[in-house]
N, C-alpha and C positions, 0 to 999 in steps of 0.2 A: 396469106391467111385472112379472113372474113375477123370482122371484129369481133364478132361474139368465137371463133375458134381463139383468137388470139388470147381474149377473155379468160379463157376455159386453162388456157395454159397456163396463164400470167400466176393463175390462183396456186400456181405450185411455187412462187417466189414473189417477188414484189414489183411497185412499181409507184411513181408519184410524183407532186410539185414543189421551192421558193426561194428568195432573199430577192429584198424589192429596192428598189429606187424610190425612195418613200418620199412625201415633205414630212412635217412635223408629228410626230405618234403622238396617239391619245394613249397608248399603251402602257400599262402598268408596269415596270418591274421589280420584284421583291426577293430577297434574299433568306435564306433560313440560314439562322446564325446557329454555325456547327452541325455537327452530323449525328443523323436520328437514330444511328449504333453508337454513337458516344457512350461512353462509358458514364452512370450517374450512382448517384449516391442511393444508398440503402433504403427501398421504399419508393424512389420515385421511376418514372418514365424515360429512358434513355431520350432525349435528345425534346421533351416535351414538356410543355410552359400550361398554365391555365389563365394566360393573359389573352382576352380576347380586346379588338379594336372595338370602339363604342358604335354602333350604329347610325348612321346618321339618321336624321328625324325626318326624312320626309315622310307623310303618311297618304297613303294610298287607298280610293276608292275599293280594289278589291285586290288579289293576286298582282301583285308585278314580275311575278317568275312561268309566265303563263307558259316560255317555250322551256322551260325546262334548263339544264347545264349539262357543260360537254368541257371537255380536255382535248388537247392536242397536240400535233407535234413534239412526241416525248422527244428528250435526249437522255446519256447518263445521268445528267447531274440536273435538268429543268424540262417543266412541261408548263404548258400556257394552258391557262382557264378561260373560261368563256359562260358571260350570260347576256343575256338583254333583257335592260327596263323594259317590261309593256305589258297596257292593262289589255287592249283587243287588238292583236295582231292584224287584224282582216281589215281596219280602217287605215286608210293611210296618214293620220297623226297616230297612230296607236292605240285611241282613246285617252291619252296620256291629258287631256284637255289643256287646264293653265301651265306645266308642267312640259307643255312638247317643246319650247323652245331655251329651256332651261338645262345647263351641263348640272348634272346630277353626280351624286358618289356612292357607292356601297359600300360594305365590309365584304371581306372575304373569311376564310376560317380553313387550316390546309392541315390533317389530323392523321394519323396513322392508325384510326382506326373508323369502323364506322359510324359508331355512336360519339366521335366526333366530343370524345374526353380526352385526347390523347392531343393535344393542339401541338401543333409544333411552329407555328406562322398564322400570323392575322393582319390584317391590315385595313388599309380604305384604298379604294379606286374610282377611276375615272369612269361613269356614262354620260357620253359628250351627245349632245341632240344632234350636233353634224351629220353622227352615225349611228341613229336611232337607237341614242343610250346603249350600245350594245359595251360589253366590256372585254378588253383583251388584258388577263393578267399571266405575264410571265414570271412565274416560281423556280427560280435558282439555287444553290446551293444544297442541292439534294441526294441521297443515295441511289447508287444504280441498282437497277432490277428490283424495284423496291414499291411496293402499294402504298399509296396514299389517298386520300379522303377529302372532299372539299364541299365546301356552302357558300352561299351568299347571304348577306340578311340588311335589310335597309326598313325603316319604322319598324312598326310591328312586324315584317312578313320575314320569314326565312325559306329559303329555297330548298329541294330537294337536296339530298346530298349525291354526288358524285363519287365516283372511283377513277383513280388513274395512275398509272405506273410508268415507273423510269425504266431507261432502257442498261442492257449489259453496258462497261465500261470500253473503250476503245482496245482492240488488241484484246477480248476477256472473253473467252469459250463459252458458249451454253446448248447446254443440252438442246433446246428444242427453244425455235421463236412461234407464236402462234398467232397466227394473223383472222378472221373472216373478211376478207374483200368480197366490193360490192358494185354496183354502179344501176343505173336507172332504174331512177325508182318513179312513179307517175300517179299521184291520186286516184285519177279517175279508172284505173284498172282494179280497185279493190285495197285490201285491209294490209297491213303492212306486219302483220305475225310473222313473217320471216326474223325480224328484227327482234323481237318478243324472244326469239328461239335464240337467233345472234348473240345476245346479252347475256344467256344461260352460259356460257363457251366458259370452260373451266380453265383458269390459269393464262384467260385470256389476252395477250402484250397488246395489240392495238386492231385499229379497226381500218382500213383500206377502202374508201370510196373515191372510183374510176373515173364521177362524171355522172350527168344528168341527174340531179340533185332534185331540181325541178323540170318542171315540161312547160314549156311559153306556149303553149295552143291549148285551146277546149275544144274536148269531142264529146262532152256529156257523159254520162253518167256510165260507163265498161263494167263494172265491176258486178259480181255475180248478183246481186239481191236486188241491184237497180233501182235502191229508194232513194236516191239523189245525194245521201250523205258524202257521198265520193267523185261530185263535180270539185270542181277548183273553186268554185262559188265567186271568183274575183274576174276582174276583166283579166284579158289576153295583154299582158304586160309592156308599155314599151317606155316609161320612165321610172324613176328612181320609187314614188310612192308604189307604184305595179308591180312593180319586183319585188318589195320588198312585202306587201300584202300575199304575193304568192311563197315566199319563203315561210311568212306565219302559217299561212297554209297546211305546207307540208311539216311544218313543224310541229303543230298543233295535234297532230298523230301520236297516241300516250305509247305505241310501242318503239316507235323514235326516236321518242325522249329518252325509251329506258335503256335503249342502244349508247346512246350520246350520253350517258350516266356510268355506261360499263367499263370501258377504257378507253383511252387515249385515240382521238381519228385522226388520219392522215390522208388529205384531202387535196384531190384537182379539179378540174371542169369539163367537159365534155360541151357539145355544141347549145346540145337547148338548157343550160342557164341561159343563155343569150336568145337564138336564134337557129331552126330547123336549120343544118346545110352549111351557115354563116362561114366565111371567107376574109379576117380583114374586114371591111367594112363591105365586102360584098352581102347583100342577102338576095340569095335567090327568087323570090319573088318582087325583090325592089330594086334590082340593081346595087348599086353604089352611090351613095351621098349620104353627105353630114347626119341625117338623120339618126342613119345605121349605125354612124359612129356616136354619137351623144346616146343610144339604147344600149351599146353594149359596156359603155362607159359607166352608163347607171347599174345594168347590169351588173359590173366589176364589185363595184362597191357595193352593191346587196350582196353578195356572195360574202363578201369581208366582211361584213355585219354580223354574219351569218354562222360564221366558221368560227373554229378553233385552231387558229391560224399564226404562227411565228413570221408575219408579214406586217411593215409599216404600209399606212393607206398610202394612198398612188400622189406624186404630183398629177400625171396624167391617166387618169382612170383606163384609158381605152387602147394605152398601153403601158402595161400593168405586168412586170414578168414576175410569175410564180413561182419558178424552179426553184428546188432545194435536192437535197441526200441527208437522208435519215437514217445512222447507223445502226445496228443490234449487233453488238461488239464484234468479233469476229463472224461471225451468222451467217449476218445478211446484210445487205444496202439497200434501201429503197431511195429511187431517183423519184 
């Protein structure tokens, strides 16, 4: 089968990446003490607290929630949150000025509803400069097949709220898992309202992206109106600042965001995060050397940045194994 026939089939069941060989995690994890069907007393909220963690006081020229928040990697019982510090994605400090080489903290806020009164877990985490203040918090102690709600907020600013939901309990029937899978997606071809539509998906369990997240080449301007808004605007990527200015990039796309807000993704890589073709440290236009391998290494970890990923960072970035299996109780399995 051709990839795109393989594509076509796949979307009838699953597929996907991870558990790393990591060195030290910046990663957050937090526990919800007890269960959000608990039983509670007369008048209040099953399993819900209105103690929220204090903010920390950094204060910020403008928005530091410019790519928005996403969820990932559900399980029964935990899903990881994800945001990143950054005032302008498209510079390679961030715009973050005195602030870029600084480990930073947030609050988080983890709620069972939207309007985000219903708190069930708050806390503070890690945005480490290593990795461009991005934040990975894994949330535990959860119900299965269960909606929950998330923020960020650090000084003044609070971040969009997210959705994201656990998955059925091991061995535990459900009717229907509902997945929208996805894969290349490229700036420069036009407007990203697929996703717009994506995020509408009623009763939606998670979201399945194949690969090509980004595209490492400019061809200028494809996309139908051809007023330039939909070039890559950044250079053709081949260290850690390029990659990671191309991820703001495509990040920066508000139907994207509201994709990455709707449920839980479940994420691998295809060749061009890296490189058209790439092999190993082969690239077809360069052959083989160190080079190849210190871009796709960069590459690694702009991706991890990036994601909503139950993955500690790499000791060795350039080889970096991703594979996991994502259960939906008796369902489905996605590899």
């Amino acid at each position: 089968m051709d990839r795109r026939s393989f594509l076509t089939a796949a979307a009838g069941f699953g597929l996907v990446a991870c558990a790393s060989e990591g060195g030290d995690s910046p990663n957050t994890t937090a526990t919800v003490e007890g269960s959000a069907t608990t039983s509670a007393g007369e008048g209040t909220t099953p399993g819900a607290t209105n103690t929220l963690a204090e903010a920390p006081a950094t204060e910020f020229a403008s928005d530091p929630f410019t790519l928005g928040v996403a969820s990932g990697d559900p399980a029964f019982d935990s899903v990881v949150l994800w945001t990143r510090l950054v005032l302008d994605p498209l510079v390679p400090d961030g715009g973050m000025g005195d602030l870029t080489s600084e480990d930073l903290m947030v609050a988080w806020d983890f709620a069972l509803d939207a309007d985000m009164n219903e708190i069930v877990a708050s806390g503070l985490a890690a945005a480490p400069a290593d990795f461009a203040h991005s934040v990975h918090i894994e949330v535990d102690g959860l119900d299965p097949v269960t909606e929950y709600f998330f923020r960020f907020r650090v000084g003044d600013a609070t971040s969009p709220v997210g959705r994201t939901k656990t998955t059925p309990a091991a061995d535990t029937s459900a009717d229907q898992v509902r997945f929208v899978i996805a894969s290349c997606q490229d700036v420069q071809w036009g407007q990203f309202g697929a996703w717009a539509r994506a995020a509408e998906t009623e009763d939606l369990d998670a979201i399945v992206f194949l690969g090509d997240y980004i595209y490492e080449y400019n061809l200028g301007d494809f996309s139908p109106e051809k007023q330039g808004e939909r070039e890559w605007g950044v250079p053709i990527p081949e260290d850690l600042d390029s990659y990671r200015t191309r991820y703001g990039r495509a990040r920066g796309d508000a139907s994207l965001q509201t994709a990455h807000a709707a449920a839980p993704w479940i994420v691998t890589w295809d060749d061009h995060e890296v490189i058209n073709n790439y092999s190993g440290d082969e690239d077809p236009a360069r052959g083989s050397n160190e080079d190849n391998r210190a871009r796709r290494a960069a590459a690694h970890q702009a991706w991890y940045e990036h994601m909503p990923i139950r993955l500690d960072p790499a000791q060795d970035w350039a080889e970096w194994p991703i594979h996991r299996r994502i259960e939906f109780g008796a369902m489905a399995a996605i590899h």
